[in-house]
C-alpha positions in Angstrom: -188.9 -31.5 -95.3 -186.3 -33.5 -97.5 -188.0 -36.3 -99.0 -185.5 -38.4 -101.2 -187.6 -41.4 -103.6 -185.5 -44.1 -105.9 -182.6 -41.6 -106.6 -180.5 -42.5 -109.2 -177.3 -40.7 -110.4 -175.2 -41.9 -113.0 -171.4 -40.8 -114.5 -171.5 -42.5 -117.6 -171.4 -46.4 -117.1 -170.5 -45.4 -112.9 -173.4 -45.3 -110.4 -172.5 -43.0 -107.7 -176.1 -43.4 -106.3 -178.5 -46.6 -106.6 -181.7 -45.5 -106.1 -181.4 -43.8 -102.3 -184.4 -43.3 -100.8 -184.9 -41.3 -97.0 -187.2 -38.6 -95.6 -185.7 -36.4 -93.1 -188.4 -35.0 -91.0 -189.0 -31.0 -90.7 -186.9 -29.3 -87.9 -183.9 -31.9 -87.4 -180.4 -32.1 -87.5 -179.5 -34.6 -90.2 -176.3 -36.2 -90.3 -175.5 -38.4 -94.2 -172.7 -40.1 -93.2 -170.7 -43.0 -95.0 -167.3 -44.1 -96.6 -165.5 -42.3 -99.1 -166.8 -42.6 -102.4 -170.6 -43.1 -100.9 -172.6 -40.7 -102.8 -173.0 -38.4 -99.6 -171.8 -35.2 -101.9 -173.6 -36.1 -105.0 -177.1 -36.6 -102.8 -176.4 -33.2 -101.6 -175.4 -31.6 -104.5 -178.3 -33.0 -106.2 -180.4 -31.9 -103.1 -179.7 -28.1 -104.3 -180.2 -28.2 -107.4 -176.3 -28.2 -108.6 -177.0 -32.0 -110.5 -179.8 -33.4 -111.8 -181.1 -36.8 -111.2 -181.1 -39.6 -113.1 -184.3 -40.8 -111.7 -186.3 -40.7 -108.7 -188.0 -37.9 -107.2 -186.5 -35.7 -104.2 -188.5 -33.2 -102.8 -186.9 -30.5 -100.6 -189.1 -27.9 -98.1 -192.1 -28.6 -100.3 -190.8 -28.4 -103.7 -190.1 -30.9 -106.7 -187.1 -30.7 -107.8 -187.5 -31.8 -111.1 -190.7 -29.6 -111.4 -189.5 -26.8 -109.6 -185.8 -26.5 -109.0 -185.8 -22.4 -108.9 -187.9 -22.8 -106.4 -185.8 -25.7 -104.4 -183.0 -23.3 -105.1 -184.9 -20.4 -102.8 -185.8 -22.1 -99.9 -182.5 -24.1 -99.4 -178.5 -23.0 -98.6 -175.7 -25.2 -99.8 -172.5 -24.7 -98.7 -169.9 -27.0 -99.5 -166.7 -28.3 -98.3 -164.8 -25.7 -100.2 -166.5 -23.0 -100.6 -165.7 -20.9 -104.3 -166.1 -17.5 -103.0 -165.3 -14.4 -105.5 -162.1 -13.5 -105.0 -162.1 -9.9 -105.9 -165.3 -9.0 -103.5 -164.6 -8.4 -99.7 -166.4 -10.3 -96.8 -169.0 -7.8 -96.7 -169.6 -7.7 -100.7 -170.3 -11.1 -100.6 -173.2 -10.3 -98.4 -174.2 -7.5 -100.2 -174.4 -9.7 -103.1 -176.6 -12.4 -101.3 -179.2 -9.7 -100.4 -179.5 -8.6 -103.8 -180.0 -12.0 -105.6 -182.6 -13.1 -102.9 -184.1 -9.2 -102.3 -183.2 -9.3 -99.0 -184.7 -6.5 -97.1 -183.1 -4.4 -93.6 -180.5 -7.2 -94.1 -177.5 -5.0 -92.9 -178.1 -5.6 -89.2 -178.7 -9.1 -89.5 -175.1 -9.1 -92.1 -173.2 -7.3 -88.9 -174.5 -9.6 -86.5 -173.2 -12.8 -88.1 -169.7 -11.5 -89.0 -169.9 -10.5 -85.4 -171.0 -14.3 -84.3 -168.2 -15.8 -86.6 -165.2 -13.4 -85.5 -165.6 -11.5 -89.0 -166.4 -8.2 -88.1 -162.7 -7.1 -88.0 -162.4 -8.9 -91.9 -165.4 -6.9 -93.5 -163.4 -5.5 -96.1 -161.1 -7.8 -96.6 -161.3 -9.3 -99.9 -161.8 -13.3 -100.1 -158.5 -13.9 -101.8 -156.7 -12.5 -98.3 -158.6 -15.3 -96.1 -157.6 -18.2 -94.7 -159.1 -21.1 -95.4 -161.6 -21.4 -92.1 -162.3 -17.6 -92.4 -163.6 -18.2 -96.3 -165.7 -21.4 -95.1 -167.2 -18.8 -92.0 -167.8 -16.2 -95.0 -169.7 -19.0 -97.0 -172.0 -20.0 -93.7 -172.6 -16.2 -93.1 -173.8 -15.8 -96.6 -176.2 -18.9 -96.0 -177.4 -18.1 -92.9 -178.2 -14.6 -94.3 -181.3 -15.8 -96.3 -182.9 -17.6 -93.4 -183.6 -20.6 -95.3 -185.9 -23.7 -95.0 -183.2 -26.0 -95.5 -179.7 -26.0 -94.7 -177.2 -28.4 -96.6 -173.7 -28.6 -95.2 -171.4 -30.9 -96.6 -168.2 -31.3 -94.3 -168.8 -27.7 -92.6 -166.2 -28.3 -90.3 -163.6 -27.9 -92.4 -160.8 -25.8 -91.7 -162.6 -24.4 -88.5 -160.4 -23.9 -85.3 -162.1 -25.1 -81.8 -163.5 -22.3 -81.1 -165.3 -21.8 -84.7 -166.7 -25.3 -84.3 -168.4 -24.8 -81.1 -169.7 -21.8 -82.6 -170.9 -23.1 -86.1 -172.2 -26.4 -84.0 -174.5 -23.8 -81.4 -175.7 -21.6 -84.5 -176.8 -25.4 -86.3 -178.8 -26.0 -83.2 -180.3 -22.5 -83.2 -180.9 -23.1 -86.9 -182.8 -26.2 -85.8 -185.0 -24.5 -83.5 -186.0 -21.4 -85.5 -187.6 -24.2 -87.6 -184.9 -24.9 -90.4 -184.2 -28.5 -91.3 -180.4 -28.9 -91.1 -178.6 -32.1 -93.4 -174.7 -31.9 -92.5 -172.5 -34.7 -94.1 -169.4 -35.4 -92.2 -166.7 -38.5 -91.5 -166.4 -37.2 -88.1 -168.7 -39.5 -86.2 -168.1 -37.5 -82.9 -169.3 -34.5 -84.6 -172.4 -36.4 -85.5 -173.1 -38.0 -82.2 -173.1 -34.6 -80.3 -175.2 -32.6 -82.8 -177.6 -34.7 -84.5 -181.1 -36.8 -84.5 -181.2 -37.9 -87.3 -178.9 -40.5 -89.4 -179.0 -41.2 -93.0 -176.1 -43.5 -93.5 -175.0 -44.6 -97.1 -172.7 -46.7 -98.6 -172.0 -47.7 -102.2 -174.6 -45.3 -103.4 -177.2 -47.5 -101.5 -178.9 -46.3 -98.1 -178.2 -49.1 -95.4 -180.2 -47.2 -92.4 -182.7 -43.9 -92.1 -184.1 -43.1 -89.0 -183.6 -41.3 -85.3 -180.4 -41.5 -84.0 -181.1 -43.3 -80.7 -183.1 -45.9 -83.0 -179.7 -46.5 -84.6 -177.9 -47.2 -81.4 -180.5 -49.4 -79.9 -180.7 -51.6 -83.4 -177.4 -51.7 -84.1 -174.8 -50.1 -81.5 -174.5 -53.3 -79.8 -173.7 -52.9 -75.8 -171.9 -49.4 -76.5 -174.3 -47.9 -78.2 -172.2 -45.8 -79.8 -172.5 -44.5 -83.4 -168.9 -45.9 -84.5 -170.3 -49.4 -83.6 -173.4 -48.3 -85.8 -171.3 -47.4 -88.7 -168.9 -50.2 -89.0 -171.4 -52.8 -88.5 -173.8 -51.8 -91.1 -170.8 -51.0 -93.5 -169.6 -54.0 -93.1 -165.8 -52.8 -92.9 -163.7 -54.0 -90.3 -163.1 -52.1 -86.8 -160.0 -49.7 -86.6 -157.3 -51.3 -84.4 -157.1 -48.7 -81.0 -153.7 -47.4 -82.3 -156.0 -45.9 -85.5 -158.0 -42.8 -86.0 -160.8 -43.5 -83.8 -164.4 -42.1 -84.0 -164.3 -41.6 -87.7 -162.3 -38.9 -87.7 -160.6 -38.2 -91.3 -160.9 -35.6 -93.1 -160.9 -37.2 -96.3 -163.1 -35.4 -99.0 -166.2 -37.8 -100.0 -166.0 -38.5 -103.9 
């Protein structure tokens, strides 16, 4: 469903990504994970369309993107880590506005359902300028979910979400998932990725050090634990956070 080939993207003289390539197979839960500064956003937002490539060839739910990126553009949802909603149009507008760029049709029930899912329904005509921060990232994975798209890219949904949003956002992914959608979330919090995805892309310095199942990452490289922290510092090479650190990979930093 996302098939990434010799992807290139340059800034000028900087490389943010050195000829990635990875195929993430239709139906899974994806997780690109990697230090700051990996290339995880860039792949992403060149993934939707947002940047071109330098070079290479990504194909995403069946289309080119170089060929045919209006097309990439309709059968995939990008929401990012901070979402740019319109500040002047309430919750509800904004799915109004969805529906009419992609000629949704009957949508409304569907649009009540999912402010009902995310603890919305009592903010439908609040304008986005009045939200808080996890209430505007909710909006923004309403407004994606909406469409019903092939592919879902999510790059640090989490953010801003109380407990009880995350456990909701992380069963709607899996539901996602099963209605057939191909789901590519990019996240530092290894814990995150470990309970909600098959699939691991991890990156670092633009380059793609492992693609594959998950449990095929913890068998090759998880050493006696297993565990997906082990994974990511051994193939990144960087040393091991003392037990006093942030364990698990949990910052919050924004990838570069």
């Amino acid at each position: 469903m996302i098939e990434v080939e010799a992807f290139v993207k340059r800034y000028g003289d900087f490389v943010a990504v050195a000829g990635a390539s990875f195929a993430v197979p239709a139906g899974s839960v994806a997780a690109l994970v990697g230090p700051n500064g990996a290339g995880k956003t860039t792949t992403i937002r060149t993934l939707c369309g947002i940047l071109r490539p330098t070079a290479g060839r990504l194909s995403v739910a069946g289309a080119d993107l170089t060929s045919d990126p209006l097309l990439v553009k309709q059968r995939t949802a990008y929401v990012p880590d901070d979402p740019p909603l319109f500040d002047t149009l309430t919750v509800w507008e904004h799915l109004q506005f969805i529906a009419s760029a992609y000629r949704l049709a009957d949508w409304q029930r569907d649009g009540d359902g999912l402010l009902s899912r995310f603890s919305l329904s009592d903010k439908k005509n609040t304008l986005a300028s009045e939200l808080s921060r996890g209430m505007r990232q909710k909006v923004a994975i309403a407004c994606a979910y909406l469409r019903s798209p092939d592919v879902l890219l999510l790059d640090e949904p989490m953010t801003g979400l109380d407990p009880p949003s995350i456990r909701i956002l992380k069963d709607s992914i899996r539901e996602q998932s099963r209605r057939g959608a191909t789901v590519l979330v990019s996240s530092h919090l290894l814990s995150l990725v470990d309970d909600l995805c098959d699939f691991l892309v991890l990156i670092c310095q633009g380059s793609v050090l492992f693609s594959g199942p998950l449990d095929e990452a913890r068998t090759q490289f998880g050493g006696a634990s297993r565990s997906l922290e082990e994974v990511f510092f051994r193939l990144t090479g960087q040393a091991e956070p003392e037990a006093n650190d942030v364990t698990n990979g949990e910052r919050a930093n924004r990838d570069d």
